[in-house]
VMD Tcl script that builds the backbone (N, CA, C; Angstrom):
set m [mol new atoms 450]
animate dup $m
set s [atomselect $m all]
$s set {name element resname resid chain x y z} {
  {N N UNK 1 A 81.032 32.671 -20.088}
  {CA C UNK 1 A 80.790 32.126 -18.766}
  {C C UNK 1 A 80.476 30.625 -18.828}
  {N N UNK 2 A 79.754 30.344 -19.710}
  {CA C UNK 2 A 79.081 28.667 -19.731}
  {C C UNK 2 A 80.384 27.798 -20.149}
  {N N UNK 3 A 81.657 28.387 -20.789}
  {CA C UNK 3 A 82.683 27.870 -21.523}
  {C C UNK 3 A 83.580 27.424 -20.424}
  {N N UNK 4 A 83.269 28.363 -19.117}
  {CA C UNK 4 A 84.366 28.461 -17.542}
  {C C UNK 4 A 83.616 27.362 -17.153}
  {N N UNK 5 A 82.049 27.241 -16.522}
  {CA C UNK 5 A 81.672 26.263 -16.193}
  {C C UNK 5 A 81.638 24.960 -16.757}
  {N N UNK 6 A 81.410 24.774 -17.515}
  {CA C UNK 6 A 81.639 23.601 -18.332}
  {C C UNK 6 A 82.908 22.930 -17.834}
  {N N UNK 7 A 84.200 23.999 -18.812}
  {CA C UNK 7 A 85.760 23.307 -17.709}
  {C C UNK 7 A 85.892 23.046 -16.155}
  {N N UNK 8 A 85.018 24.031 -15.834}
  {CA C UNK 8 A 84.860 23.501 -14.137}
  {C C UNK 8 A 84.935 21.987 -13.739}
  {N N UNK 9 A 83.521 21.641 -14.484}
  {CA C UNK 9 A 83.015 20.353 -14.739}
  {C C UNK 9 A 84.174 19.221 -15.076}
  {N N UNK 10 A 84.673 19.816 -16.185}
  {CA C UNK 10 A 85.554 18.777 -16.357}
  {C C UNK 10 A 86.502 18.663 -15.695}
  {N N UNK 11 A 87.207 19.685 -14.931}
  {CA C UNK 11 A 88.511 19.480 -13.868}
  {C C UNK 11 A 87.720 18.641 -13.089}
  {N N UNK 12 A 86.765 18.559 -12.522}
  {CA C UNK 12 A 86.228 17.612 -11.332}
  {C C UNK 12 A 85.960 16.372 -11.756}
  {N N UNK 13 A 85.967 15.989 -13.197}
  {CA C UNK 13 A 85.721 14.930 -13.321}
  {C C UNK 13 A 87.007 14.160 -13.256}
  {N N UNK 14 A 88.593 14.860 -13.204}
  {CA C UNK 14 A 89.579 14.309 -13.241}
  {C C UNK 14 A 90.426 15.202 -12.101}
  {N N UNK 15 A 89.258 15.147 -10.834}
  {CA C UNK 15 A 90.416 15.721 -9.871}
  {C C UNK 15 A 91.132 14.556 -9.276}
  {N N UNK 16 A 92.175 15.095 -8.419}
  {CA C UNK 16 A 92.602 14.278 -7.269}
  {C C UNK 16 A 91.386 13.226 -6.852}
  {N N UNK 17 A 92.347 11.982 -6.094}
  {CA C UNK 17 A 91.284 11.311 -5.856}
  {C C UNK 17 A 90.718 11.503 -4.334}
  {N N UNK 18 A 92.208 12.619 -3.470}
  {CA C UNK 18 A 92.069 12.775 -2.469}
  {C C UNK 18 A 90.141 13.794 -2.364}
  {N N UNK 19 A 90.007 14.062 -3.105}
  {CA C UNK 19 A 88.806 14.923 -2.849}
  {C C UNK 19 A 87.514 14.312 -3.401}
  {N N UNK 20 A 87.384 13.364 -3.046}
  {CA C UNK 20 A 86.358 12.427 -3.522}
  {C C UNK 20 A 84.927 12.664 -2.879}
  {N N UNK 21 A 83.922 12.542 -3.621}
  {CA C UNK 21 A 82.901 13.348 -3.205}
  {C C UNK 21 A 82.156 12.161 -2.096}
  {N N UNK 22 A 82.334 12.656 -0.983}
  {CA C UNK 22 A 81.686 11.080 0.301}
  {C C UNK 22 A 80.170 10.930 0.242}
  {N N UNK 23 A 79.293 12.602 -0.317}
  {CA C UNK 23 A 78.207 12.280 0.064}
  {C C UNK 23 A 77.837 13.138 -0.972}
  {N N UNK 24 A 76.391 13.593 -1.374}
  {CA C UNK 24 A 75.251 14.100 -2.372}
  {C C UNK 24 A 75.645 15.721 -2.686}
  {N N UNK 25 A 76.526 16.048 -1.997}
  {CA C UNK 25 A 76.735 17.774 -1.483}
  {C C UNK 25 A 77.936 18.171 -2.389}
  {N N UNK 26 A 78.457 17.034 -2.250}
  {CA C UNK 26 A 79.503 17.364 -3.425}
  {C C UNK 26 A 80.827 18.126 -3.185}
  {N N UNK 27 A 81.257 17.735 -1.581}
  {CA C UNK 27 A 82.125 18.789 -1.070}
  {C C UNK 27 A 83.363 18.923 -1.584}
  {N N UNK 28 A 83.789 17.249 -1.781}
  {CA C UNK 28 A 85.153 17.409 -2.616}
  {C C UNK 28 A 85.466 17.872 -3.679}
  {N N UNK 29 A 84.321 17.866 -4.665}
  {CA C UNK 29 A 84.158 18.875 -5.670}
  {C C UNK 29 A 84.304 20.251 -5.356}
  {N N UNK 30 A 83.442 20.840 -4.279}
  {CA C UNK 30 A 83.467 22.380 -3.718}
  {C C UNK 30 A 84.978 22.472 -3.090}
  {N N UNK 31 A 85.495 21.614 -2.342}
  {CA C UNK 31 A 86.633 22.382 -2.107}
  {C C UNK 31 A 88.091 22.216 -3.291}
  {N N UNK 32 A 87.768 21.292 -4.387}
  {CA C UNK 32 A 88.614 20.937 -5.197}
  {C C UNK 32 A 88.853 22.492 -5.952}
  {N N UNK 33 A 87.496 22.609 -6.461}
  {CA C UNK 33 A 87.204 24.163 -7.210}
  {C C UNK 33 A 87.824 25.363 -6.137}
  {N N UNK 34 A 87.646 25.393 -5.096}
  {CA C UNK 34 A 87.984 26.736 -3.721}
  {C C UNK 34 A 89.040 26.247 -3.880}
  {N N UNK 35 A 89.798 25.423 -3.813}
  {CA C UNK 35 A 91.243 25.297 -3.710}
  {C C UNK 35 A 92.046 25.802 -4.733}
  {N N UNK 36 A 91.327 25.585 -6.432}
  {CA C UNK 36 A 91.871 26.112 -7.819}
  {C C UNK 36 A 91.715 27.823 -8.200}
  {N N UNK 37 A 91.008 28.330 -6.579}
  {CA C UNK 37 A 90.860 29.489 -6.855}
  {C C UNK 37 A 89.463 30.198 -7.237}
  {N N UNK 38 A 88.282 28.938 -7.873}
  {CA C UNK 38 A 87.172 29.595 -8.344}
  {C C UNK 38 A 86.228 30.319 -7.129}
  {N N UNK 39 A 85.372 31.292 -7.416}
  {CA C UNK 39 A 84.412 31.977 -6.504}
  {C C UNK 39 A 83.355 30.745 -5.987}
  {N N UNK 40 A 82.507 31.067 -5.088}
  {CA C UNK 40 A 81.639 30.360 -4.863}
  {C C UNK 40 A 80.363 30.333 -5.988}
  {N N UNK 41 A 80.403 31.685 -6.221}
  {CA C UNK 41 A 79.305 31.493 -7.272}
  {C C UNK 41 A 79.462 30.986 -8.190}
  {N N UNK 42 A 81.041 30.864 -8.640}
  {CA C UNK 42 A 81.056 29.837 -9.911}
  {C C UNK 42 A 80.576 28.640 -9.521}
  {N N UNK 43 A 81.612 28.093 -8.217}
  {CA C UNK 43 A 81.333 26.970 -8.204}
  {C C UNK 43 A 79.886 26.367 -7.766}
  {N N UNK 44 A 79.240 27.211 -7.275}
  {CA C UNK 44 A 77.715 26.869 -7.074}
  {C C UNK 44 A 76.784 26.593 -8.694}
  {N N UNK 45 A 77.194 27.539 -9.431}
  {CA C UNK 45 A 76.915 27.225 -10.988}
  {C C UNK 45 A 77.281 26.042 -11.486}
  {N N UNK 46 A 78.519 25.751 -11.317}
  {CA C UNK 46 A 79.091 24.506 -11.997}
  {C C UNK 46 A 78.506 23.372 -11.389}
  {N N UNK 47 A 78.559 23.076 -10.194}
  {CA C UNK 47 A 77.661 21.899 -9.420}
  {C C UNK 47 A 76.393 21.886 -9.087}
  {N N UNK 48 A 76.045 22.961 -9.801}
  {CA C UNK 48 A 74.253 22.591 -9.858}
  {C C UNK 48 A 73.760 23.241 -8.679}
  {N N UNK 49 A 74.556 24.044 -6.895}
  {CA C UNK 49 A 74.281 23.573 -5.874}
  {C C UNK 49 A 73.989 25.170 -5.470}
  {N N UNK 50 A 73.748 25.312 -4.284}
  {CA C UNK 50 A 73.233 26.605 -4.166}
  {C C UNK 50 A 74.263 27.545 -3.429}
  {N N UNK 51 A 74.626 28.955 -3.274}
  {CA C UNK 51 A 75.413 29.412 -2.911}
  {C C UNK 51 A 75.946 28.634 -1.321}
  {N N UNK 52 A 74.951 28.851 -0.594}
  {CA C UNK 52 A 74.793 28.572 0.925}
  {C C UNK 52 A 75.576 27.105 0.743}
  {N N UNK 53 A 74.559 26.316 0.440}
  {CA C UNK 53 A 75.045 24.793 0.157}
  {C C UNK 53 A 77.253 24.990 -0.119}
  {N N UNK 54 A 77.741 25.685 -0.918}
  {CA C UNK 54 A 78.553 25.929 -0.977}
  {C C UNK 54 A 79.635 26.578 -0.006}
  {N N UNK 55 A 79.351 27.655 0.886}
  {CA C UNK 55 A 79.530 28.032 1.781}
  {C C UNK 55 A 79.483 27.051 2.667}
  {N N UNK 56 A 78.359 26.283 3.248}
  {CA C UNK 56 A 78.425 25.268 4.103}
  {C C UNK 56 A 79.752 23.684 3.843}
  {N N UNK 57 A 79.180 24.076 2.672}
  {CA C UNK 57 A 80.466 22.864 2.360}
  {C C UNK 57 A 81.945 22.902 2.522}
  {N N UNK 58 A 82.480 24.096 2.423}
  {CA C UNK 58 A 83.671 25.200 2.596}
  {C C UNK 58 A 84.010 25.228 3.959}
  {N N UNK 59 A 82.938 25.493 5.039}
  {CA C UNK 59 A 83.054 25.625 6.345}
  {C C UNK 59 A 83.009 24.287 6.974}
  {N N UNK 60 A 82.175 23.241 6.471}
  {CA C UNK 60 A 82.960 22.230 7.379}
  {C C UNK 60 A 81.002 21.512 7.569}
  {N N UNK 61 A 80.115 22.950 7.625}
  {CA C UNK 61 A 79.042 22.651 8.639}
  {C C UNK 61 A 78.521 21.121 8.263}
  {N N UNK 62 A 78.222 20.668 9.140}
  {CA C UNK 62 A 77.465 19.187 8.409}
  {C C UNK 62 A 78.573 17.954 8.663}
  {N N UNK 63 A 79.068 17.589 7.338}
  {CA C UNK 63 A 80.142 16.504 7.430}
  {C C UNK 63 A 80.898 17.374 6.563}
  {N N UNK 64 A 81.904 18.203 7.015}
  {CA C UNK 64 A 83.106 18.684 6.004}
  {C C UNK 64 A 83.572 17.542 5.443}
  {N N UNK 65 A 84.728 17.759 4.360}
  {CA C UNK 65 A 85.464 16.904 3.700}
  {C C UNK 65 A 86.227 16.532 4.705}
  {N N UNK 66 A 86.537 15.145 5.014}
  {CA C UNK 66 A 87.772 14.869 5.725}
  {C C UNK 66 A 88.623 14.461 5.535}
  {N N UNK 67 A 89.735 15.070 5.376}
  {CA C UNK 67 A 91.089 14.816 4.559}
  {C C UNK 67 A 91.712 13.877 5.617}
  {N N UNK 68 A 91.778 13.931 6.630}
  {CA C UNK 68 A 92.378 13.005 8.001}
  {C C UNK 68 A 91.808 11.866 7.522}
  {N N UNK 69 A 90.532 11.483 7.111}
  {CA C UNK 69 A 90.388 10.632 7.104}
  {C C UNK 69 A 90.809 9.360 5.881}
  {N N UNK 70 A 91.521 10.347 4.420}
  {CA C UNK 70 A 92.194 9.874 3.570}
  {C C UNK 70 A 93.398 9.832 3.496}
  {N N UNK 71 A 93.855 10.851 4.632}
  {CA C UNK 71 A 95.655 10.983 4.663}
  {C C UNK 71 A 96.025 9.279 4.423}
  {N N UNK 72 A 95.966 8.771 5.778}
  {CA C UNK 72 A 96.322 7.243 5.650}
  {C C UNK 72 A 96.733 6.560 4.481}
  {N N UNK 73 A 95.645 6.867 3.566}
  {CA C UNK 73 A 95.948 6.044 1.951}
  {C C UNK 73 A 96.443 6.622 0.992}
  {N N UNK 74 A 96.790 8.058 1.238}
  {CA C UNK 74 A 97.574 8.283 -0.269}
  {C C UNK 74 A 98.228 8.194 -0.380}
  {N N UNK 75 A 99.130 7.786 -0.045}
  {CA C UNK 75 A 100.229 7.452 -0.892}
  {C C UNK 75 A 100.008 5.964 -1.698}
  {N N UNK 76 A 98.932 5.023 -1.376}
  {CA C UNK 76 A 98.618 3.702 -1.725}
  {C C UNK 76 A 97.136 3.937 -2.980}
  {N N UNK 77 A 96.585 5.879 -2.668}
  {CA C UNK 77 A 95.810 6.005 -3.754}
  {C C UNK 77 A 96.240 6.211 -5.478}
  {N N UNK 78 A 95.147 5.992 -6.388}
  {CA C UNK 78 A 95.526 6.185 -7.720}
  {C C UNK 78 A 96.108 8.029 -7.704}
  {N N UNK 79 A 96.186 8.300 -8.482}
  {CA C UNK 79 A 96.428 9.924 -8.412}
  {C C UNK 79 A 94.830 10.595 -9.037}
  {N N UNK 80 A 94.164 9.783 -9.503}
  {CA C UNK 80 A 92.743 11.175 -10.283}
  {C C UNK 80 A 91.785 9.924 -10.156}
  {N N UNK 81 A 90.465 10.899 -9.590}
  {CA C UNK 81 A 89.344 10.061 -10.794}
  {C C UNK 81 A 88.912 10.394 -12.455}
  {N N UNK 82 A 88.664 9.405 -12.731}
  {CA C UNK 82 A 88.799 8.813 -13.908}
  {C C UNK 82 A 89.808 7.708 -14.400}
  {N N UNK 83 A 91.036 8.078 -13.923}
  {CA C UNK 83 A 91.837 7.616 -14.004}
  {C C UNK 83 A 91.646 5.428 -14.582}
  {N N UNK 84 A 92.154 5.116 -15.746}
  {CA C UNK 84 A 92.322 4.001 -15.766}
  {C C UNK 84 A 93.344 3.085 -14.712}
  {N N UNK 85 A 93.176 2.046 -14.363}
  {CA C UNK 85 A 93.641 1.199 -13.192}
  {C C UNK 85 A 93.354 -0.041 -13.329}
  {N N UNK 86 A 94.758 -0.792 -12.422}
  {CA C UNK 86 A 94.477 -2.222 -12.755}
  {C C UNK 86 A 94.223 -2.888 -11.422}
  {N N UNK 87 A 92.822 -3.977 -11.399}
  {CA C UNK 87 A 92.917 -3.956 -10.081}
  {C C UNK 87 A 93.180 -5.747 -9.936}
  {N N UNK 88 A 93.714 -6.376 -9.071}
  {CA C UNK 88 A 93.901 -7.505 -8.582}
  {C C UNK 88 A 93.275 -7.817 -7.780}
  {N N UNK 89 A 92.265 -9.056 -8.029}
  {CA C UNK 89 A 91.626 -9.603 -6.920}
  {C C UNK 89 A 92.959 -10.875 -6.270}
  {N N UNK 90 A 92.498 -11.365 -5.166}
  {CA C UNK 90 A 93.510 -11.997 -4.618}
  {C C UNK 90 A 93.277 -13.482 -4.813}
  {N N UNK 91 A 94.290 -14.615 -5.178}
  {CA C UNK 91 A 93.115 -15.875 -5.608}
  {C C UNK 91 A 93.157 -16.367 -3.748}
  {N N UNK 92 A 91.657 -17.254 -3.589}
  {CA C UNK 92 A 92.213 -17.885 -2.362}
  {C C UNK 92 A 92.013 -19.441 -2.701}
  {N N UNK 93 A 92.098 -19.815 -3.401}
  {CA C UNK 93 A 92.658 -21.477 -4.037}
  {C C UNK 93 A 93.173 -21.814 -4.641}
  {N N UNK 94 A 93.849 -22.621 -4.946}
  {CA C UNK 94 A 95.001 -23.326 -5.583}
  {C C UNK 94 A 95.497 -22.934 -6.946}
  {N N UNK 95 A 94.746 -22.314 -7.820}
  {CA C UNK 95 A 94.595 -22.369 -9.580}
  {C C UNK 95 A 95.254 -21.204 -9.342}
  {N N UNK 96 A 95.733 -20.301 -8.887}
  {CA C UNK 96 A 96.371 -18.913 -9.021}
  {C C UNK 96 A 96.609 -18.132 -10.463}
  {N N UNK 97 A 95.280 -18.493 -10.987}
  {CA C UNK 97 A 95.017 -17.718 -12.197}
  {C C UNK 97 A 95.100 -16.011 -11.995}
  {N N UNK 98 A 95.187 -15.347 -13.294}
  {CA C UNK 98 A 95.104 -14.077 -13.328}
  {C C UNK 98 A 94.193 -13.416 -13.251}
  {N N UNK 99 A 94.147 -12.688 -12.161}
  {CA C UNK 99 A 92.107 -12.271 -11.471}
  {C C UNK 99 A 92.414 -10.827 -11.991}
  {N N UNK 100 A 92.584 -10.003 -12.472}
  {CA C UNK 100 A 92.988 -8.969 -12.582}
  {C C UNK 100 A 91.723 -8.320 -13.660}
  {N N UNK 101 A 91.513 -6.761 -13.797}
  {CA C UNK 101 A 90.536 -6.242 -14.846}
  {C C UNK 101 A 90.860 -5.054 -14.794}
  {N N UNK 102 A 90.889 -4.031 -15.578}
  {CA C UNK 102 A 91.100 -2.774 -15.703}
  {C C UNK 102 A 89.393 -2.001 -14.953}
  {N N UNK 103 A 89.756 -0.988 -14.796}
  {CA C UNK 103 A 88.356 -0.180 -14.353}
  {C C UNK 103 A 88.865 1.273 -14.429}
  {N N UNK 104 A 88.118 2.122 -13.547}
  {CA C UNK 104 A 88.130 3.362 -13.810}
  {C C UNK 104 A 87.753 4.207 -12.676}
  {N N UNK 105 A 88.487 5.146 -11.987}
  {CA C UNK 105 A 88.544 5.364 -10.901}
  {C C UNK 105 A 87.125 6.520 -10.481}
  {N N UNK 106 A 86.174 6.303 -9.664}
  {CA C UNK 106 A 85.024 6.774 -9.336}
  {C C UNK 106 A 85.663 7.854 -8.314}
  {N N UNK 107 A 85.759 6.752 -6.768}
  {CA C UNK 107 A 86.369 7.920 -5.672}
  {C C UNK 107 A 87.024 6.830 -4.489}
  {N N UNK 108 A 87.666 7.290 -3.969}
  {CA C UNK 108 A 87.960 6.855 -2.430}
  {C C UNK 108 A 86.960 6.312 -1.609}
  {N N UNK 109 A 86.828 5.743 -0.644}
  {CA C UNK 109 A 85.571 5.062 0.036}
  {C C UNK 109 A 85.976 5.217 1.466}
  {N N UNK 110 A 86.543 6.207 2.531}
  {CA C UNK 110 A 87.467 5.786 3.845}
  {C C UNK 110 A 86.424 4.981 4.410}
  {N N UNK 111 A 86.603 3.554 5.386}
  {CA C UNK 111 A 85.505 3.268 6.087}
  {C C UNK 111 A 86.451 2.657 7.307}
  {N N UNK 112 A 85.849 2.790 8.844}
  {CA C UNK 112 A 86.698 2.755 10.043}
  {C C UNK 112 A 88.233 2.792 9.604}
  {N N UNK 113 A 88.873 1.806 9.406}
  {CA C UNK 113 A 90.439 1.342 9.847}
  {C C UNK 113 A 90.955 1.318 8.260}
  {N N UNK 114 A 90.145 1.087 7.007}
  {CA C UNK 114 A 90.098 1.189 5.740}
  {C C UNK 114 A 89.905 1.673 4.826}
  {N N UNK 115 A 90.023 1.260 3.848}
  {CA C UNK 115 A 89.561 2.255 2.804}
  {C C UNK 115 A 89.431 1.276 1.285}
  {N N UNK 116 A 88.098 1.915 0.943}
  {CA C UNK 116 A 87.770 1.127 -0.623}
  {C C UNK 116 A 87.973 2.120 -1.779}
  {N N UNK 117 A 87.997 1.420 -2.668}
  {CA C UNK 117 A 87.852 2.542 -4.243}
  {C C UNK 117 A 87.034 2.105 -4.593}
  {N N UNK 118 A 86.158 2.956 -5.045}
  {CA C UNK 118 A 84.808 3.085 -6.104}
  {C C UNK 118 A 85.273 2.459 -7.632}
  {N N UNK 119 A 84.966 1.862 -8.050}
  {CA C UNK 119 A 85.570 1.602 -9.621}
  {C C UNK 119 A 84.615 1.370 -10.391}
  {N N UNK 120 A 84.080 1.434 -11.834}
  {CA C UNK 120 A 83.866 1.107 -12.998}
  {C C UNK 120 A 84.646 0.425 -13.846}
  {N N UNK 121 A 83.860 -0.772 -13.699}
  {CA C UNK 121 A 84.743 -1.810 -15.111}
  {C C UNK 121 A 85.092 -1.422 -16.149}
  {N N UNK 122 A 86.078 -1.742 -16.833}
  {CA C UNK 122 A 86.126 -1.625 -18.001}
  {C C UNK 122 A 86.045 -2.698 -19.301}
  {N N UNK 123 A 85.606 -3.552 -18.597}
  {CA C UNK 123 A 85.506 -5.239 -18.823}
  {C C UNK 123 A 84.850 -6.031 -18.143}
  {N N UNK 124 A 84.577 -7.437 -18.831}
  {CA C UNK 124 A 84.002 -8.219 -18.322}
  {C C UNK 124 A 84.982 -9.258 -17.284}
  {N N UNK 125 A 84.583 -10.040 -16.954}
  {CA C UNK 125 A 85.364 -10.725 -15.817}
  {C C UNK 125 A 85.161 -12.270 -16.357}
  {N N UNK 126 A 85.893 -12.981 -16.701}
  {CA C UNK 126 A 85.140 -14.294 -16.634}
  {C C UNK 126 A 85.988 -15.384 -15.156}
  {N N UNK 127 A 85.514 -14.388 -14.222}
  {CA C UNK 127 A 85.896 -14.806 -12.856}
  {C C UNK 127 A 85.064 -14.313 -11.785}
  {N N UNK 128 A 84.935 -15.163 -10.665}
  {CA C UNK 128 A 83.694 -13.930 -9.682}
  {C C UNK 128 A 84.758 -13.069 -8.943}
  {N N UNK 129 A 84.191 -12.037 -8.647}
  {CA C UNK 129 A 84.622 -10.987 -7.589}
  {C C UNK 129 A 83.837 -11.201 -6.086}
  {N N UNK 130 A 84.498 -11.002 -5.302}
  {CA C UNK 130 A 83.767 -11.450 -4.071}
  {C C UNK 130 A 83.210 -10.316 -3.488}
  {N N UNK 131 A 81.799 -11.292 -3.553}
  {CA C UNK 131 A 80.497 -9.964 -3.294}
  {C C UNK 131 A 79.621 -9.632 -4.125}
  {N N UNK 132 A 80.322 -9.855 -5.331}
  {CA C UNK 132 A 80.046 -9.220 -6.964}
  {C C UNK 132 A 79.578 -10.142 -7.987}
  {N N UNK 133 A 80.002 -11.229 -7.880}
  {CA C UNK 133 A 80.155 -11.998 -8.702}
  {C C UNK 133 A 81.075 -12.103 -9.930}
  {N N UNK 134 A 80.674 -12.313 -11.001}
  {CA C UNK 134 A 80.993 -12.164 -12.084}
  {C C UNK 134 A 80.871 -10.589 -12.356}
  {N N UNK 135 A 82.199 -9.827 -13.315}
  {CA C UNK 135 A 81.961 -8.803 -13.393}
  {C C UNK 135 A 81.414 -7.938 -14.557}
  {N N UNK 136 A 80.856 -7.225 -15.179}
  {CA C UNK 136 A 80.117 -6.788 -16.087}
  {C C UNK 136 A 80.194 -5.365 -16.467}
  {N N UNK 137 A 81.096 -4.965 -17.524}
  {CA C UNK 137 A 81.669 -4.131 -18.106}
  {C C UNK 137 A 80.681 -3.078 -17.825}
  {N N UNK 138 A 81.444 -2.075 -17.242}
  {CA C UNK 138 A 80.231 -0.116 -16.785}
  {C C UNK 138 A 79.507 -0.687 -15.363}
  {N N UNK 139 A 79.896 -1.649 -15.076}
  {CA C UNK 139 A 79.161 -2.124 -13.816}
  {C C UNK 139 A 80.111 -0.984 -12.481}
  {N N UNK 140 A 79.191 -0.896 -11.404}
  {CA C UNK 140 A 80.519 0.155 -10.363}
  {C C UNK 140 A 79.970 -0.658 -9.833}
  {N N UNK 141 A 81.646 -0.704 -8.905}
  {CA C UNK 141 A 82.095 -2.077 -7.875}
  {C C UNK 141 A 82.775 -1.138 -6.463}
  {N N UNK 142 A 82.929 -1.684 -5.622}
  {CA C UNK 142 A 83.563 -0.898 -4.685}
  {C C UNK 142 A 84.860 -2.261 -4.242}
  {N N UNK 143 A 85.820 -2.372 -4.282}
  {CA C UNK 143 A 87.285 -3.208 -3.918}
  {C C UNK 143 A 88.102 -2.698 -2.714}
  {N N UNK 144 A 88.486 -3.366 -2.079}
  {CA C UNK 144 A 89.786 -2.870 -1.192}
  {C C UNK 144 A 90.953 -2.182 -1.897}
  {N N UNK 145 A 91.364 -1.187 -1.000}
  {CA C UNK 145 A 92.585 -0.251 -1.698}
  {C C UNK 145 A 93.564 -1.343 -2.161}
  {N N UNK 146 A 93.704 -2.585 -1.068}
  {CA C UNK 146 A 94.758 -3.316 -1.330}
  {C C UNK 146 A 94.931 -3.974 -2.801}
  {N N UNK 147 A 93.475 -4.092 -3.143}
  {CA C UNK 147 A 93.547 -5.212 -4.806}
  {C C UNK 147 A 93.934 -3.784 -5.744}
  {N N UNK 148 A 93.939 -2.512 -5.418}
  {CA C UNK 148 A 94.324 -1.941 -6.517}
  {C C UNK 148 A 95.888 -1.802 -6.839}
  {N N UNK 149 A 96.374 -2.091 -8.464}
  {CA C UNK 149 A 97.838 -2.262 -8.420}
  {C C UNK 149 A 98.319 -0.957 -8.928}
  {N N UNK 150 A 97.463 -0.213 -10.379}
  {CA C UNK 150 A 98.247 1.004 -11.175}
  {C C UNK 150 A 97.369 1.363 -11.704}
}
mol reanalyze $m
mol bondsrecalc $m
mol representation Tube
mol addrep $m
């Protein structure tokens, strides 16, 4: 049993990015697992969370997952988190140097009319990021979908 949960664990750490977890509850996780078929009680085991909590997450009660609200970007999303990615900042002055850094895909971010990705560096930056500054390798950043390239 601990050998099932465990893999649980790890499929979620490299699900879709469409199921990105928005809040503490962990829904995109719960419905990533309900979607692969697992019981609730597994998946209440595997995420730490309580049956109900699970059930609720399944049904919607609260803030269901909202897939409407990611449709918009997938086709412009990475395919998994974890996933390595290259992201482009945009220059806005003259030097049109290469702003670019690899990172590592956290989750989706939908916000009104947009949408951000969660990322983890995988590097340092010796450039600022706007907002961010300078960037600092394991640091999590949140970017516009648009600066992400692959």
């Amino acid at each position: 049993m601990q050998e099932d949960i465990e893999h649980m664990r790890q499929l979620c750490k490299t699900r879709p990015v469409r199921y990105s977890d928005l809040d503490h509850l962990k829904k995109g996780s719960t419905a990533f697992l309900h979607d692969n078929g697992y019981s609730n009680t597994q998946i209440a085991e595997a995420l730490d969370l309580n049956e109900r909590d699970v059930e609720n997450n399944l049904k919607g009660t609260g803030f269901s997952l909202d897939f409407k609200r990611i449709a918009p970007f997938e086709d412009k999303l990475p395919a998994n988190i974890g996933d390595s990615v290259l992201i482009c900042v945009p220059s806005w002055d003259s030097e049109n140097q290469d702003r670019s850094f690899r990172a590592t895909v956290v989750q989706c971010i939908p916000q009104g009319g947009g949408c951000g990705l969660s990322v983890i560096l995988l590097e340092d930056t010796d450039f600022e990021i706007p907002l961010y500054g300078k960037g600092t390798k394991g640091n999590e950043i949140v970017v516009p979908l648009d600066w992400f390239l692959k």
